[in-house]
ZALO-819996 format. One record per residue: x, y, z of N, C-alpha, C, CB in turn. Coordinates in steps of 0.05 Angstrom, whole numbers, plus 5000, padded with zeros to 4 digits. Each point is the difference from the previous one (the first is absolute). Glycine has a CB too. Example, Ala and Ser with C-alpha at 12.3 -4.5 7.8 and 13.67 -1.06 7.14 Angstrom:
  neast  nnorth   nup  caeast  canorth  caup  ceast  cnorth   cup  cbeast  cbnorth  cbup
   5264    4886  5156    4982     5024  5000   5018    5024  5000    4962     4977  5025
   5031    5044  4961    5016     5024  5001   4985    5022  5014    5024     4987  4957
//
This chain:
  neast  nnorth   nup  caeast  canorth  caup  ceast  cnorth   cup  cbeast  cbnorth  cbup
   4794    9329  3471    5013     5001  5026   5013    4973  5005    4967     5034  5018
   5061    4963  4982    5013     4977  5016   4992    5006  5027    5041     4992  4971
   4972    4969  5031    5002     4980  5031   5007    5031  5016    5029     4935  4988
   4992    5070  5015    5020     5013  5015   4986    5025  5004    5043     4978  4982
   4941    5041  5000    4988     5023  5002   4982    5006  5032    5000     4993  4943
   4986    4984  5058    4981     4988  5022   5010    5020  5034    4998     4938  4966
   5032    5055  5036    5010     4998  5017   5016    5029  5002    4995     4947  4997
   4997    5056  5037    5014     5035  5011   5022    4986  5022    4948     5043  5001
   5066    4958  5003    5027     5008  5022   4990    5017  5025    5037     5004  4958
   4956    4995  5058    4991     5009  5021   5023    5011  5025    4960     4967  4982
   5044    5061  5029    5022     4999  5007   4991    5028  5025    5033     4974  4949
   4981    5028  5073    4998     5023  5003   5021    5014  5018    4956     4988  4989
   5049    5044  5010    5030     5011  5006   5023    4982  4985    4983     5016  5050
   5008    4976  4922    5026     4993  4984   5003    4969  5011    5027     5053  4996
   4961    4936  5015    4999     4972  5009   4978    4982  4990    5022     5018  5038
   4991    4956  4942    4980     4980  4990   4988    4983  5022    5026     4999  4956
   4945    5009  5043    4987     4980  5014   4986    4969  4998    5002     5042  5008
   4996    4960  4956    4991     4985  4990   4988    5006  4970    4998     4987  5048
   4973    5002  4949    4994     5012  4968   4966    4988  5004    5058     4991  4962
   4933    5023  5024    4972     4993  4994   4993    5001  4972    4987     5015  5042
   4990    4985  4953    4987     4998  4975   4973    5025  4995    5017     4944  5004
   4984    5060  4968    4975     5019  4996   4968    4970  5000    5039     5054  4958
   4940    4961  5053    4989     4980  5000   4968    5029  4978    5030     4951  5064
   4979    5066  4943    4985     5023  4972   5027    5029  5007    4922     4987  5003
   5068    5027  4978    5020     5018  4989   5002    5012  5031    4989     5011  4939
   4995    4999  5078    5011     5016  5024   4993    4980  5025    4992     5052  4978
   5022    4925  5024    4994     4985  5022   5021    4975  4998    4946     5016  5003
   5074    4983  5004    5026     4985  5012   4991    4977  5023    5032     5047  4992
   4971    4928  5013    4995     4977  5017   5030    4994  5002    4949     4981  4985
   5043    5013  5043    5042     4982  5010   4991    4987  5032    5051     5050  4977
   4963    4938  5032    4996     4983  5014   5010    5025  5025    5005     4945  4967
   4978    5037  5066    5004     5020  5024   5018    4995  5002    4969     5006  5020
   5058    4972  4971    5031     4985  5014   5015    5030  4990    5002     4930  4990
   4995    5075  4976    5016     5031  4992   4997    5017  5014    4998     4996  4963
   4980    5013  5049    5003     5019  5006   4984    4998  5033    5009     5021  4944
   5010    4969  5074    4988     4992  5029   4990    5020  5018    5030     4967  4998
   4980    5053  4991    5001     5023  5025   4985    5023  4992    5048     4989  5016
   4926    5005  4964    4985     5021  4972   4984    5009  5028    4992     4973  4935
   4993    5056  5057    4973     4998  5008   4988    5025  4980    5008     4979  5056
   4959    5017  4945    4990     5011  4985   5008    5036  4996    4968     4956  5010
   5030    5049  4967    5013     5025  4992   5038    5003  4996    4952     5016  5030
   5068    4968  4982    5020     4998  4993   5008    4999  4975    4997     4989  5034
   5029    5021  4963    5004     5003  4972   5022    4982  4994    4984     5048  4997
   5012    4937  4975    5024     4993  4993   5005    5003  4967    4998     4969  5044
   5036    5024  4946    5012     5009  4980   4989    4973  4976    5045     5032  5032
   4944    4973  4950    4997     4975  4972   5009    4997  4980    4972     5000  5008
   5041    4990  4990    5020     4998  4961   4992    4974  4992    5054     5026  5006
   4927    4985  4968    5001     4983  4971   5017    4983  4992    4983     5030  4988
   5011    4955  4991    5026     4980  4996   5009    5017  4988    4990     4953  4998
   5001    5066  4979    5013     5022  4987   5013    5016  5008    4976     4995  4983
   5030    5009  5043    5013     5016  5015   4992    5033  5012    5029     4968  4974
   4943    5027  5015    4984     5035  5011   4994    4989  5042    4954     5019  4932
   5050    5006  5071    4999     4994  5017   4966    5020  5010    5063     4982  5001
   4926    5007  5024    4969     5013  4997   5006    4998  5033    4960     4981  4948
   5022    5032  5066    4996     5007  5028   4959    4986  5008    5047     5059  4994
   4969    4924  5031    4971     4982  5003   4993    5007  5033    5012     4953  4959
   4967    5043  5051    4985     4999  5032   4990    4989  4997    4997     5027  5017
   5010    4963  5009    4983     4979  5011   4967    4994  5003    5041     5008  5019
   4946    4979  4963    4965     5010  5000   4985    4970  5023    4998     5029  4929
   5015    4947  5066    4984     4989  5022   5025    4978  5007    4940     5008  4983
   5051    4977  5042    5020     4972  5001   4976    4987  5012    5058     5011  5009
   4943    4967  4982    4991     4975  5008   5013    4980  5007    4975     5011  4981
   5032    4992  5049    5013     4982  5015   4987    4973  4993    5013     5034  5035
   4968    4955  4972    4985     4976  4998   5011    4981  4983    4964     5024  5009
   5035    4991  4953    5013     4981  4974   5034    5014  5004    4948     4995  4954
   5065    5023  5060    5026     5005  4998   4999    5014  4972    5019     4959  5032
   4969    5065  4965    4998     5019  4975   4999    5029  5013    4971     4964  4967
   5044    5053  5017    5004     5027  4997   4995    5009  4971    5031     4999  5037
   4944    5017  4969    4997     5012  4972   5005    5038  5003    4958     4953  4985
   5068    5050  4988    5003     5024  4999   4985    5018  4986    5034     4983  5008
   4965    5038  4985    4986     5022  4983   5027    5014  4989    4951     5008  5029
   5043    4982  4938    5027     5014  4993   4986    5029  4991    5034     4953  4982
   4983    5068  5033    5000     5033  4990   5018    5004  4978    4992     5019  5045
   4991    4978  4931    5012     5019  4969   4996    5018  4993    5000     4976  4984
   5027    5044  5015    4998     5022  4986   5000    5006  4978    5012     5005  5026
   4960    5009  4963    4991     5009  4977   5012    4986  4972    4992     5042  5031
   4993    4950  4951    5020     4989  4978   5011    4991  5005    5002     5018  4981
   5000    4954  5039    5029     4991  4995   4999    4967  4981    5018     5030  5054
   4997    4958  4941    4989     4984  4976   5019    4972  5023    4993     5039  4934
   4985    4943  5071    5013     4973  5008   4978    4975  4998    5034     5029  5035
   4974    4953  4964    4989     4981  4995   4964    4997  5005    5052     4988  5009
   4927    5008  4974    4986     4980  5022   4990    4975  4993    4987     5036  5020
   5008    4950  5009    4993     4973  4998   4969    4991  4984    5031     5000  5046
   4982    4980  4943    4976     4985  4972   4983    4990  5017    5029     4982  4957
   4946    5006  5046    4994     4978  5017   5004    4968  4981    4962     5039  5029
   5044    4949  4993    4997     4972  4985   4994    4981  5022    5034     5009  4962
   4963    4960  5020    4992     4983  5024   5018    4972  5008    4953     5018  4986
   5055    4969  5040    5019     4988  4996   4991    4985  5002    5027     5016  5006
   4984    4958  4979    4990     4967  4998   5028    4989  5018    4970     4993  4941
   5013    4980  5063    5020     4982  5019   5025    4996  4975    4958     4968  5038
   5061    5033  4985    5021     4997  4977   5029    5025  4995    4950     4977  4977
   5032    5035  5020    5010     5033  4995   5027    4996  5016    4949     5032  5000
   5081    4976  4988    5015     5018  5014   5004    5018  5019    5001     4990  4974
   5010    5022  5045    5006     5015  5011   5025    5012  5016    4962     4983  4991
   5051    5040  5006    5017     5003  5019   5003    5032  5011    5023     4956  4978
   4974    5038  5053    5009     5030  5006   5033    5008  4998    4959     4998  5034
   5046    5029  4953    5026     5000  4998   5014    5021  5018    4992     4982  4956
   4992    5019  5061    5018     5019  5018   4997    4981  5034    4987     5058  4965
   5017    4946  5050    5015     4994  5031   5000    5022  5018    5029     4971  4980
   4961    5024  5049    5002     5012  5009   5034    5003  5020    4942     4995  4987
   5068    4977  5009    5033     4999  5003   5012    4983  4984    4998     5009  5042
   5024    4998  4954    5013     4979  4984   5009    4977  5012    5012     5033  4975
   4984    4959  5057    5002     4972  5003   4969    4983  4992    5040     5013  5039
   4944    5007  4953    4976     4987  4998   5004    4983  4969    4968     5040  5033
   5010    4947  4970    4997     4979  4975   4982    5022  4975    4995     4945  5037
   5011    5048  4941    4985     5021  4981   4975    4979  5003    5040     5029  4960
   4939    4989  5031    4981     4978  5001   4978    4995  4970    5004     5013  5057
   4993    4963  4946    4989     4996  4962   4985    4963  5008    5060     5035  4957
   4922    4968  5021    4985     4978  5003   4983    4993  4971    4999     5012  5055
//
């Protein structure tokens, strides 16, 4: 699995809200700024870096750390990525590659 696999496009009625990450095969994390206006059970649209696209709801937010965790719904057989575990040392790379606007700053560290 590549860098890039990691990461869903988050969007909804055809509108990018931002992007999150698989954090296990049916459970998507993104920040409360993407998606301000969520509440539990809402639905939104997810595309892979590969370009499948999958259908996610809303399963909890935690206002407190500024986290929305989705529940991605996969239909039967479908073949997409999943996440390896690993561990990060000081140091490590990073960059998110998606935005929730394009006046925003991409963000990487």
């Amino acid at each position: 699995m590549g860098l890039e696999e990691y990461w869903v496009a988050i969007s909804r009625g055809g509108v990018l809200y931002g992007a999150g990450f698989f954090v296990t095969r049916h459970f998507v994390v993104t920040s409360v700024g993407c998606l301000p206006d969520a509440c539990l059970g809402s639905e939104v649209e997810l595309r892979t870096a590969r370009g499948l696209g999958l259908r996610g709801i809303v399963d909890e937010i935690a206002e407190d750390v500024g986290l929305v965790l989705v529940h991605v719904v996969v239909p039967p057989r479908t073949d997409y990525p999943t996440p390896q575990a690993d561990r990060a040392v000081k140091g490590d790379t990073w960059r998110a590659p998606y935005r929730p606007g394009p006046a925003l700053p991409a963000l990487s560290g």
